[in-house]
N, C-alpha and C positions, 0 to 999 in steps of 0.2 A: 614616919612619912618622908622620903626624898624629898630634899631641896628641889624645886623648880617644877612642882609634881603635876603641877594645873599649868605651865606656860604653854605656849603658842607659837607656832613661827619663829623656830628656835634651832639652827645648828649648833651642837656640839663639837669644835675641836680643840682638842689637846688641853681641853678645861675651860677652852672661851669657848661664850656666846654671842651668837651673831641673829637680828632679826632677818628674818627673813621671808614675812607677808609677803603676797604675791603685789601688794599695791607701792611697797618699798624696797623692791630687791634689789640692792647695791644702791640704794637711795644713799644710805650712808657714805660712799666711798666720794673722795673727794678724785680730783682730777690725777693726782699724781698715783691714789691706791690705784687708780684703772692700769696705770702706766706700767706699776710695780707686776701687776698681775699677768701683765702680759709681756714682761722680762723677765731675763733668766739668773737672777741672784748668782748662782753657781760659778758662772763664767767669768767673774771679776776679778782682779788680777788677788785681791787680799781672801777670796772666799772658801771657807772655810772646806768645803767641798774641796778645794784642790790643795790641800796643807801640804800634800806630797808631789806635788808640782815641782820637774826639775827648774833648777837657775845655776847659775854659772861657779861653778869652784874658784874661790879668790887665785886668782895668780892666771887665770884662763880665759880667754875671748877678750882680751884686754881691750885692742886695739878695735873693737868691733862695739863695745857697749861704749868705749868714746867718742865714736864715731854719731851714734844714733844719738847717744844723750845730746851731745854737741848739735846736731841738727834738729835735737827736740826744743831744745830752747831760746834758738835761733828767734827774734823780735817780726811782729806781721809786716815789716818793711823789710824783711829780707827777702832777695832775690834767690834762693835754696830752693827747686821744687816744695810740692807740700804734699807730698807721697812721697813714703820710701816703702821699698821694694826689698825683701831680705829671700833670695831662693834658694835653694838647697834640696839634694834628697832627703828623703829619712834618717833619723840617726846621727847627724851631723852636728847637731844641737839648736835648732832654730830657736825650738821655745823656751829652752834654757835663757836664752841670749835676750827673747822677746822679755819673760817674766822675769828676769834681772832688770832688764832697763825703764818696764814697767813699775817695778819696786821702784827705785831709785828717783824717779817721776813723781809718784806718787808722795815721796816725803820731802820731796821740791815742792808741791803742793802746783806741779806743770800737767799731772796727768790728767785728762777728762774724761777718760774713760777705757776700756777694756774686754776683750771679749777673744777668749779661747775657745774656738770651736775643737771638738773632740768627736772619736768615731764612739767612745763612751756615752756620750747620749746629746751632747750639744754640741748638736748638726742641723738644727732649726734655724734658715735663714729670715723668716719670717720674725724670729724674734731678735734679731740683731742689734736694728735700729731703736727699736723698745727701748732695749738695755744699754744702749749709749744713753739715747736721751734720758734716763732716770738717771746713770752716773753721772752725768755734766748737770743735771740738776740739783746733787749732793753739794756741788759746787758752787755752786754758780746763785743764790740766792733772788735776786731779779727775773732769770732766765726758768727760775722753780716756778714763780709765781705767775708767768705770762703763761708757760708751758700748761700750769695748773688750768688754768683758764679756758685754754682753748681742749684741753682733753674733756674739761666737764661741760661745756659746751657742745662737743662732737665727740660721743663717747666712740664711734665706730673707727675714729684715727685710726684706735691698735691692732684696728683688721683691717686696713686698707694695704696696697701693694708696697711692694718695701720701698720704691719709687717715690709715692704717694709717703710713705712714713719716713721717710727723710725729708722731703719739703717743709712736711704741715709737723715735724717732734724737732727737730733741729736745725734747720736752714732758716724758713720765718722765725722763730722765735727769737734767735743768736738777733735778727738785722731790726726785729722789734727793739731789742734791748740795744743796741748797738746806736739808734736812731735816738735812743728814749736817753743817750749819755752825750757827756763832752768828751771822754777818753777813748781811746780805745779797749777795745776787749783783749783781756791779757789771754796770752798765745796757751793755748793747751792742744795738746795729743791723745789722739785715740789711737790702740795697739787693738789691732786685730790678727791673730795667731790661728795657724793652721789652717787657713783659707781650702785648701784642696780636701778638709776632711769635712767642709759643709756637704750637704748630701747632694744638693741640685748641685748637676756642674752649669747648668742654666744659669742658676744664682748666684753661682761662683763669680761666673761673667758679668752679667748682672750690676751686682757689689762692686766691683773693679768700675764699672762703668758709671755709675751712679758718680763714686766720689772723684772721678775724674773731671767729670761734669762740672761739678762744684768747685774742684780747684782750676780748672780751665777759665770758669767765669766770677771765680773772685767770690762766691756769695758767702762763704763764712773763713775766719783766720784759722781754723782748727788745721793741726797738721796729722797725717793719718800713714803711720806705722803697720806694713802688711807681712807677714811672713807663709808662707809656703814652699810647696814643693813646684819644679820648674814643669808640671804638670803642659800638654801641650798648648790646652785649649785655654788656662791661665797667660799662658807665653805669646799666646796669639794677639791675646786681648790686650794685654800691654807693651805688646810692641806696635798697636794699632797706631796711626799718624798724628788721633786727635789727642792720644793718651802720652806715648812715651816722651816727650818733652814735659811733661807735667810730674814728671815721677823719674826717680832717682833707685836704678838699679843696682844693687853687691849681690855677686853670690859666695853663699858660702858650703866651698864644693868638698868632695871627699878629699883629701888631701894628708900625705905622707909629714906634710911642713907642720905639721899641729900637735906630732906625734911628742914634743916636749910640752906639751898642755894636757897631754894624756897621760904622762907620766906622774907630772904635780897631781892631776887628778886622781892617780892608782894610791901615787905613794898618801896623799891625806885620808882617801878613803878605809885604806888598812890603818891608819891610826886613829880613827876613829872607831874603827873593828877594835883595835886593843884598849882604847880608854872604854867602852859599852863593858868590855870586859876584865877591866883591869888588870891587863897584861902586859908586862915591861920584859920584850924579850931583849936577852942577851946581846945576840948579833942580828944584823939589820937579817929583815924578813918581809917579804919575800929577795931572795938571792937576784944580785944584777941581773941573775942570766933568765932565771923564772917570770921576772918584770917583763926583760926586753920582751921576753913571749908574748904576752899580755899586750904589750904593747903591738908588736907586730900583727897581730889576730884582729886586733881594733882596725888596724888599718883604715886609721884618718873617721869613723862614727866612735862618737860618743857613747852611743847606746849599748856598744859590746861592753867596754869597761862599767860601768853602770850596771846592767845585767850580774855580770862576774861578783861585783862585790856586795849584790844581793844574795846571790847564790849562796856565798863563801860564809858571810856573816850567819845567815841561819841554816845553814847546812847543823843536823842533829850529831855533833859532833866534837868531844872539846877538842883536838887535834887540830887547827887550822889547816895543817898542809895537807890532809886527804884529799878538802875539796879542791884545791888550790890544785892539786896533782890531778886528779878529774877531769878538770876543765882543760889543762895544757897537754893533759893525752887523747881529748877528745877535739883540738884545734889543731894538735900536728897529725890525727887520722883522718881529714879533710881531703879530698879528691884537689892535688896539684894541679891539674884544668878546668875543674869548675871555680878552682880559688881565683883564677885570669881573668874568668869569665862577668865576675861579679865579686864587685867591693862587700858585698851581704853575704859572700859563703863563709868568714868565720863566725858570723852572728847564727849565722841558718845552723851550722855545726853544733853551736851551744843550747839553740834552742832545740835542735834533737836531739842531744843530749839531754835534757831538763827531761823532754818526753819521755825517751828512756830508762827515765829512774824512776818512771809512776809503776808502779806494782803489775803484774798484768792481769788481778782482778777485779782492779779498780780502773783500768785506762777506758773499757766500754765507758763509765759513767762519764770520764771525763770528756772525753771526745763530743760525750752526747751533750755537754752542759757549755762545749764551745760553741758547738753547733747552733743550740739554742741562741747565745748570745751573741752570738754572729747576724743570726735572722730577727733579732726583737728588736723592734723600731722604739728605743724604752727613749723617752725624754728626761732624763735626768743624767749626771754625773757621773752615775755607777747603779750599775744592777742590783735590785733591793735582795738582799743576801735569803731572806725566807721567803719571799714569794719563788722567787726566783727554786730553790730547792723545792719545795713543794709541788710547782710545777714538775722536777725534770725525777720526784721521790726522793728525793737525797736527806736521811737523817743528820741533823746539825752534827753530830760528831764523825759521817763521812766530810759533809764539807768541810768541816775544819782541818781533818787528814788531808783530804786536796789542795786548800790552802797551804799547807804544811807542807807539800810537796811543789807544788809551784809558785812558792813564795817568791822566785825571782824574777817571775814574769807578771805574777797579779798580784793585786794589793787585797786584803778584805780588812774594809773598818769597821769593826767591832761596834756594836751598842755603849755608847758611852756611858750612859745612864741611863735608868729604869726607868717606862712609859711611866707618866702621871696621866693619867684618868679624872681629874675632879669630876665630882655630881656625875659619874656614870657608875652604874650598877657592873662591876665588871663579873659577875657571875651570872650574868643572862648575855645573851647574842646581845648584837647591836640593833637586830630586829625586833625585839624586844624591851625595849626601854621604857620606864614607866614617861621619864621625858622620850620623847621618839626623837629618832637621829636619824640624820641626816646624809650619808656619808656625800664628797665633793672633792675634787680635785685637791684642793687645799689638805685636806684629811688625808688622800692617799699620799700627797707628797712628803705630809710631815711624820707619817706610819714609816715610811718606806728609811729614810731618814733615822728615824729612832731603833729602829730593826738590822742597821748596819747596812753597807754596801759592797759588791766585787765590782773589780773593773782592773783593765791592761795599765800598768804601766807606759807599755807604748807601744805607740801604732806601728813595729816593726813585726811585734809579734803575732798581732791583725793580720798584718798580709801575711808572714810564714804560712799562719793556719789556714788561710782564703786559696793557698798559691800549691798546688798539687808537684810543682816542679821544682818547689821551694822543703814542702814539708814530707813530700812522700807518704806514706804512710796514714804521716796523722796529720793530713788535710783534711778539714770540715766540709770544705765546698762542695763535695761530688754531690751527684746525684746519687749514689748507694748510701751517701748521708744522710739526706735529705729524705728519702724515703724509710730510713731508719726510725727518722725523728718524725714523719708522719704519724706510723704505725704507733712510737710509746705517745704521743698526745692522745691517739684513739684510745689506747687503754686506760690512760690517765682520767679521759673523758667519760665512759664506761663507769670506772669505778668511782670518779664520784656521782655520776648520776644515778646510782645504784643505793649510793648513802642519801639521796632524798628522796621523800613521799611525797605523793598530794596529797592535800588536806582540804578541809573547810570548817575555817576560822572565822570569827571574830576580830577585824583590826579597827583600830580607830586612826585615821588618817588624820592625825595631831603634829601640826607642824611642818606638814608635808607640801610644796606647792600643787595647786590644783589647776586643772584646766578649764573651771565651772567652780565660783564659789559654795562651798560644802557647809551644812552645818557640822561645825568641830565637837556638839556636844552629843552626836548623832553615831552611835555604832555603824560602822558596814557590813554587811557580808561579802565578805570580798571568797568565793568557789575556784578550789583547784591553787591554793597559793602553797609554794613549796616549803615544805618543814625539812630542817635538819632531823635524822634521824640518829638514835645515840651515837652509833659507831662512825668515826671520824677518819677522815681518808690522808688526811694530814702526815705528812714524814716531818715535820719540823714541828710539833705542836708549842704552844706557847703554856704558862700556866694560868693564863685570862681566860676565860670563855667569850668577853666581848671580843678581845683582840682575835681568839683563834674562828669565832663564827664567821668575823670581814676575814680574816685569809681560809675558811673551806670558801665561800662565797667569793671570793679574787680569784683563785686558783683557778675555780673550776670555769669561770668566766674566760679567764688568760687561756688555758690551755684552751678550750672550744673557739676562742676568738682567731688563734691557730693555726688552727684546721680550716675555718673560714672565712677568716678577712684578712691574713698575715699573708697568705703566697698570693703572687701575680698568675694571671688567670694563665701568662704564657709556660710559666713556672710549673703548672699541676697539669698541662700536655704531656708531659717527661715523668711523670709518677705511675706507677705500675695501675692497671683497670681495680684488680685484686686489691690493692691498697685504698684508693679512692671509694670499694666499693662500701665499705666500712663507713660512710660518711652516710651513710643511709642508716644505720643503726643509732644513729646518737639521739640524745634526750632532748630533741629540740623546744617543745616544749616546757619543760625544766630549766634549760638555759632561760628560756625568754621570760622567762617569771622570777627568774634570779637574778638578769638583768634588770630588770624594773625594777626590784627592790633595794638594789643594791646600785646602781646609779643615778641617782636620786637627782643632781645635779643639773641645772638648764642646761647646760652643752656641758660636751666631753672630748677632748679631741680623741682621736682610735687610730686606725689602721681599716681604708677601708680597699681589699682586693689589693693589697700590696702597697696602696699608696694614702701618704698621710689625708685625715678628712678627719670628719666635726657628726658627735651623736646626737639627738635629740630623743628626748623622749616625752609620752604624754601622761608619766607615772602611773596607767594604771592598764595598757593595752598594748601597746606599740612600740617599737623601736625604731628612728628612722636615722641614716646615715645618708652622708653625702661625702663624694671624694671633694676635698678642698678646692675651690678653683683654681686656685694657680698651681696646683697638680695636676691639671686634668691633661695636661700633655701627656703623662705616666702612662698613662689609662689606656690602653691597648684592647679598641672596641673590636676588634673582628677574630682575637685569641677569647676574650669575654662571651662570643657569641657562640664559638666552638666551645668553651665550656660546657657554655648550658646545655647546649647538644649532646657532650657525653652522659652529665650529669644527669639529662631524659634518659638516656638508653640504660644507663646503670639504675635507672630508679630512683636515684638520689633525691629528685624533685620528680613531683607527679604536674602538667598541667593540670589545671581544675578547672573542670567542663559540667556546666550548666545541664538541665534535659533540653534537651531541642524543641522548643513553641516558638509561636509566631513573637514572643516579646522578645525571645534569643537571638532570634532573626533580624530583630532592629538593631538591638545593641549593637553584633558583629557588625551590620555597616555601618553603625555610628563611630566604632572602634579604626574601623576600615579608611573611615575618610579624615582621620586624626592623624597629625604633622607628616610628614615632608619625609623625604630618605635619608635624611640624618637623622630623625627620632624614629628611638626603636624602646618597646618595652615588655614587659612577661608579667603573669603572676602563673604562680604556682603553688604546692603544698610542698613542704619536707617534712619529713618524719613518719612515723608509721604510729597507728592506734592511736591510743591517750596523748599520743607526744605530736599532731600534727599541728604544724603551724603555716600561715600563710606567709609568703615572700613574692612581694610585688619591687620590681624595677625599674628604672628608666633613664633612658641617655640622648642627649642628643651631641651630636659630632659639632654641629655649624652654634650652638649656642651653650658648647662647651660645661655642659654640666650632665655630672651622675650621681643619679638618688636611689635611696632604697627604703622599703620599709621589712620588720618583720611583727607580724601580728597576732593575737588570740582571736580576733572577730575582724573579720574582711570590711562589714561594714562600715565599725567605727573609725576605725584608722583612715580606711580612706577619703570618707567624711571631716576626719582632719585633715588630712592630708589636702584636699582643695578648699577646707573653711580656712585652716591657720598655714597656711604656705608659707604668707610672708613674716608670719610670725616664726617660722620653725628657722627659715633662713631668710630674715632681710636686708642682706646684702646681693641676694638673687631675684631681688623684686623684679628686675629687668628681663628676666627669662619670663616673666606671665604679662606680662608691659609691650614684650617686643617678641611677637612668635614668628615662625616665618612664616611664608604669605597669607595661607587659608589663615590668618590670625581671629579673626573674628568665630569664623564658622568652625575652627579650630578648637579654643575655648566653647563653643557652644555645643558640640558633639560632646566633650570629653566631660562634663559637667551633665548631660542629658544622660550618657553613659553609664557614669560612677551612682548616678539618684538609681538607674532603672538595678544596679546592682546591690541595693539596699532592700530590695523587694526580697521577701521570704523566697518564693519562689523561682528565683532568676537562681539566687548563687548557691547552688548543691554544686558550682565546679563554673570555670571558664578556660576556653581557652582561645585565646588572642590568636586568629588566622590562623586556626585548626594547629597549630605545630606548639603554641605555650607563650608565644610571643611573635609580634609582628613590627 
C-alpha cells in the first residue's frame, strides 16, 4: 500500500508536501515565504541560473569597476549622487562590468541586492521590487522581521503597483528600522542590469522614476546602480530636471581605445582553450597577425571576441586553426560599407556565418525553434529544454545536434541530476495517483529546472534574428515566419488532440481545491474527462510515465495556448484567412478539460491576447483569464474587436442564439441597457461537434479591465462568474464598487440577465445585439 495512500489536501512536489485544505491555503507561509513567491530567485547576482553570466576578464574594465565600487561604498553623508548611470550599446560589456562589481559587493558584505533583467525570461517589472526587498532582507535581519510583518499583515503588497511596492517592501520599512536605531543604517547598493530589456518601456520609465523619487527626497541611504542601453525613451527620463542632478552618468561607448583590453581578453581566453585541452603549443598561437584580426573585427564590443572563443573552443575539430581560419575569412568577406555603417557588422558576419554552418536539412527546424522563442512570453531564465522540443517535435538527439551547432551563440544546461519523485507512483500519469496531485507553478518551475534549459548568451544575437536588415535570410521576425509557425502549432495541436479520447470515469477529487465543500469519501462521476490514449505524441519522451503524462498534457496546452492567447489581436490581421481558418478545426473542447486538470493551481499567470494576465479556474467547468491591469494599456480594443469580426466570418466562433420568445425579448433589452460605450462584450461557441465550448468576454476602455471565460456549461460558469468575482479577482473589486453612471440599474440588468440565462429554455444560443457581441 503507498505511503500517504488516505491523505488529504496534499501537494506533491519534488517529494515535499504541502497542505493545502481550502480553509488553510498558504495559512502556512509566513510573511517573507509570500515575498519569496512573488520574486525572482534567478535574477540574483550569485544565482545559480546565471553561472554562465559574463564578468570582467582580470586585467579589463579596470578603471570603470574602480570607479563604481569606489562610489558603492561611498558613507550616507556623502555628497555623490545616489544613482549611477552605466550606458552603452550592446555588446560593449555593461553586464560584465555590472556582475563583476556586483560580486566584489557582495563579498564586502555592501551589496543589498541585484537584479539582471534578461530578454531570456526576466523581463517582469512587476517582480523587481519583490526581489530587492527579499535580498535586502537576507541582510539586513531587523529590516526581515518588520518586512515579515507587514507582508503577513497585507498579503496583497506583492500585487500592488511597483510604485506602491517600493513604498510599502522597501522605503517604510528601511525608516521603520532606521527610527527603531541610534546608528545609522550601513550604506548598501542595489545593481539593476539591463534595464532596456525589461519588456514595458513604460516600466522602464517608470523604475527610473520611482528611485529618483526617493533619492531626491532622502527617504532611504541605499545607493542604486543602473546599467542599460542609451535607448531613447531611457535617455529622456534621465535627463529629465527633477532626475539628472540625482544621478551620476558614464558612458561606456564603442570605442577603438579598449582594443588592448580585447586583446588580454583573446590572448587568456585561448589559454584557457589549451589548458581544457592540454595543449602546450610550441610557438605562440594564434599568430600577431591572426590576433590583430580578431581584434579589429571586435571593433571596441566585447561580445564579437567572446562569441569567437566559443565558436573555436568547441568547433568538432582537434585542429584549432580551422575554426580560427573560418571565422577571419568570414570577417574580411564583410561588405566595406556596411562595415562604416555599423560598429555590429563584424558581429552580424560571425553570426551569419554560425548560421551557415547549420546543415540545410536541419536549418527549417532551427529557424522554427528561434521563432518560437522569440514569441514565448516564458518567465524563467532559459527555455525549458523538453517542453520546449516537444512543442516545436524536435527528438532530444536533434536538439542536442543544434546545440552542437550553435554552441557559440546558445548555451543548453543539461539535467544535472536525475528527477527524484518520492511517494509518487511514477508509472501511472500524474492524473492518476493513488495520492492525487496537484500540479502548481511551483511544480512546473522546478520540472522545468530539473529537465535542463536553452537560452542566448546575448542579447546581440536576439536582435540579429528580430532585425531582417541585420540577419537576412535567417530572420525570425517576418510575417512568412510567423505564419510558418502558425500552421506547425496547428498540426502540433491536431496531433495531439488526436492522441486523446473522451471517456467517463470514476474520479475522486482527493485533495483537490473545491469551490463548494465535497464529501472526499464520495466517488464522482465526473462525464467526458479526457484520457490519454496509448499512443504518445511526444518527440522527447522521458522514461517516467508520471513525468511524460505532465509534458503530453503541457505540450498540448502550450502549443493550443499559441494559437490563442500568445498573438496580439493586431498581430493575426496580417496572417493569411487560409491559415487562421484551421483555428476552427481544433479540439476545443479537449483543451478545456486538459486545462482543468492540469492546472490545478488558485492563479496562474499566462499570456492573455498577447499580453501578460492571471488564470483562474473553478477546477471543475471553467477557465477564466484576465489581461493584468497594469497591461491593459497593451490591449488594443478596436484590432480585438476586428478579430472577432473575422473570426465570425471564418466560422471560428459561432454566436449563440437563443429561439426568439417573449423571455428572449427581455433579456436582449436587458443586455441592451448594460454599460456605457467603453463596455463591450460577446459570448459565443468555438469548435465544432463533441468539441464545442462556450467563450464569454468582456472589456471595458474607461474602467480598464479585460476578462474572459471559457466553459463546458454556460450556466455554471457564469453563475460564478457574478457569485465569486471578487473572489476570482479581488484586487478588481472596484470595477463592481464603481460602475459608470447607470451603476445601479447597471448591475441590476446584468444579474436579471445572466438568472434569465440559466433557464433551460433561454440558452440553446445568444446573441448580444444580433452581431455575437454588443
Amino acid at each position: 500500500m503507498p505511503i500517504l495512500s488516505n491523505a488529504e489536501n496534499v501537494i506533491v512536489n519534488g517529494g515535499e508536501f504541502t497542505d493545502v485544505s481550502i480553509n488553510n491555503f498558504n495559512s502556512g507561509l509566513n510573511g517573507i515565504d509570500l515575498l519569496l513567491e512573488a520574486s525572482v530567485p534567478d535574477a540574483a547576482v550569485d544565482a545559480e541560473a546565471r553561472q554562465y553570466a559574463p564578468s570582467c576578464f582580470p586585467g579589463t574594465r579596470e578603471q570603470y569597476i574602480e570607479d563604481i565600487t569606489h562610489w558603492a561604498a561611498a558613507s550616507s553623508n556623502d555628497q555623490s549622487p545616489s544613482i549611477y548611470w552605466m550606458k552603452g550599446p550592446a555588446g560593449v560589456g555593461k553586464s560584465a562590468i555590472a556582475q563583476t562589481c556586483a560580486e566584489m559587493l557582495l563579498k564586502q558584505g555592501q551589496l543589498g541586492g541585484a537584479y539582471f533583467f534578461s530578454i531570456n525570461g526576466r523581463d517582469d517589472h512587476t517582480r523587481l521590487f519583490t526581489t530587492i526587498a527579499y535580498q535586502l532582507s537576507t541582510s539586513l535581519p531587523d529590516y526581515r522581521q518588520i518586512l515579515n510583518d507587514m507582508v503577513l499583515n497585507d498579503k496583497t503588497l506583492v500585487k500592488k503597483t511597483i510604485s506602491s511596492q517600493f513604498d510599502m517592501l522597501i522605503v517604510t520599512p528601511l525608516q521603520r528600522l532606521k527610527a527603531s536605531q541610534t546608528m545609522d543604517l550601513p550604506t548598501r547598493t542595489i545593481f539593476i542590469d539591463g534595464l532596456d530589456e525589461c519588456k514595458s518601456k513604460d516600466a522602464q520609465c517608470e523604475i527610473i522614476e520611482i528611485i529618483a523619487a526617493s533619492a531626491r527626497n532622502g527617504t532611504t541611504s541605499l545607493r542604486w546602480a543602473l546599467f542599460s542601453r542609451p535607448d531613447p525613451h531611457i535617455e529622456a527620463t534621465f535627463a529629465s530636471l527633477d532626475i539628472a542632478p540625482h544621478c551620476r552618468c558614464v558612458v561606456l561607448p564603442v570605442s577603438r581605445k579598449i582594443d588592448g583590453e580585447i586583446k588580454i581578453y583573446l590572448e587568456g581566453g585561448f589559454r584557457n582553450i589549451f589548458r581544457r585541452r592540454n595543449l602546450s603549443p610550441s610557438s605562440p598561437w594564434p599568430s600577431e597577425k591572426d590576433l590583430q584580426k580578431l581584434i579589429d573585427a571586435s571593433a571596441g564590443l566585447f561580445a564579437y571576441p567572446a562569441a569567437v572563443l566559443r565558436f573555436i573552443d568547441h568547433y568538432p575539430s582537434f585542429r584549432l586553426e580551422e575554426p580560427l581560419q573560418i571565422v577571419i575569412a568570414a570577417t574580411s568577406r564583410r561588405s566595406p560599407s556596411k562595415s562604416t555603417l555599423s560598429p555590429f557588422s563584424p558581429l552580424d558576419a560571425f553570426y551569419t556565418l554560425i548560421m551557415q554552418q547549420i546543415p540545410e536539412h536541419i536549418l527549417p527546424s532551427v529557424l522554427l525553434l528561434f521563432a518560437d522563442m522569440l514569441m514565448d512570453d516564458f518567465t524563467h531564465d532559459a527555455w525549458p529544454a523538453a517542453f520546449l522540443c516537444n512543442i516545436m517535435g524536435l527528438s532530444e538527439s536533434e536538439f542536442r545536434g543544434i546545440c552542437g551547432q550553435l554552441h557559440a551563440v546558445i548555451y543548453f544546461q543539461d539535467r544535472s541530476k536525475p528527477i527524484q519523485l518520492d511517494y509518487i507512483d511514477v508509472a501511472c500519469p500524474f492524473y492518476a495517483q493513488d495520492v492525487p496531485f496537484q500540479p502548481s507553478p511551483t511544480f512546473f518551475s522546478w520540472l522545468s529546472r530539473s529537465l535542463g534549459g536553452i537560452a542566448f548568451y546575448h542579447k546581440t544575437f536576439y536582435d540579429f534574428l528580430s532585425d531582417p536588415s541585420r540577419s537576412g535570410p535567417f530572420c525570425v521576425a517576418t510575417q512568412s515566419m510567423r505564419d510558418t509557425l502558425f500552421a506547425h502549432y496547428t498540426r502540433r495541436h491536431l496531433d495531439y488532440a488526436r492522441s486523446y479520447a473522451f471517456a467517463t470515469i470514476t474520479t475522486q477529487y482527493v485533495g483537490l481545491p473545491q469551490p463548494m465543500p465535497v464529501n472526499k469519501s464520495t466517488p464522482e462521476l465526473a462525464p467526458d474527462v479526457c484520457r490519454t490514449t496509448a499512443a504518445s505524441q511526444l518527440s522527447w519522451p522521458l522514461t517516467n510515465e508520471f513525468i511524460n503524462s505532465y509534458l503530453e498534457d503541457s505540450t498540448f496546452l502550450n502549443v493550443t495556448g499559441r494559437l490563442l492567447h500568445y498573438h496580439r489581436p493586431a498581430d493575426l490581421e496580417a496572417t493569411p484567412l487560409h491559415i487562421l481558418q484551421k483555428l476552427s478545426e481544433l479540439g476545443y473542447r479537449k483543451y478545456l478539460h486538459v486545462s482543468i486538470r492540469s492546472y490545478m493551481s488558485p492563479q496562474w499567470k499566462d499570456v492573455v491576447l498577447g499580453c501578460p494576465g492571471d488564470v483562474r479556474t473553478d477546477w471543475n467547468n471553467a477557465f477564466f483569464r484576465r489581461i493584468a491591469p497594469e497591461n491593459f494599456d497593451r490591449f488594443d480594443s478596436e484590432a480585438f474587436l476586428r478579430m472577432v469580426k473575422v473570426f465570425e466570418k471564418l466560422e471560428i466562433i459561432k454566436p449563440h442564439r437563443p429561439a426568439v420568445t417573449f423571455k428572449w425579448k427581455n433579456l436582449v433589452q436587458s443586455l441592451r441597457k448594460s454599460g456605457g460605450r467603453s463596455k463591450r462584450s460577446g459570448l459565443f461557441t468555438r469548435g465544432r461537434g463533441d468539441e464545442i465550448i462556450f467563450w464569454y468576454w468582456e472589456f471595458d476602455t474607461e474602467l480598464r479591465y479585460y476578462r474572459e471565460f471559457h466553459a463546458l456549461d454556460l450556466a455554471e460558469a457564469m453563475s460564478m462568474y457574478e457569485r465569486e468575482g471578487s473572489r476570482l479577482w479581488p484586487e478588481e473589486s472596484h470595477i463592481r464598487k464603481q460602475p459608470s453612471s447607470d451603476s445601479v440599474e447597471d448591475s441590476k440588468h446584468w444579474s436579471q440577465a445572466w438568472r434569465k440565462l440559466q433557464e433551460p429554455e433561454v440558452y440553446f444560443g445568444v446573441s448580444f445585439c444580433g452581431e455575437g457581441f454588443c
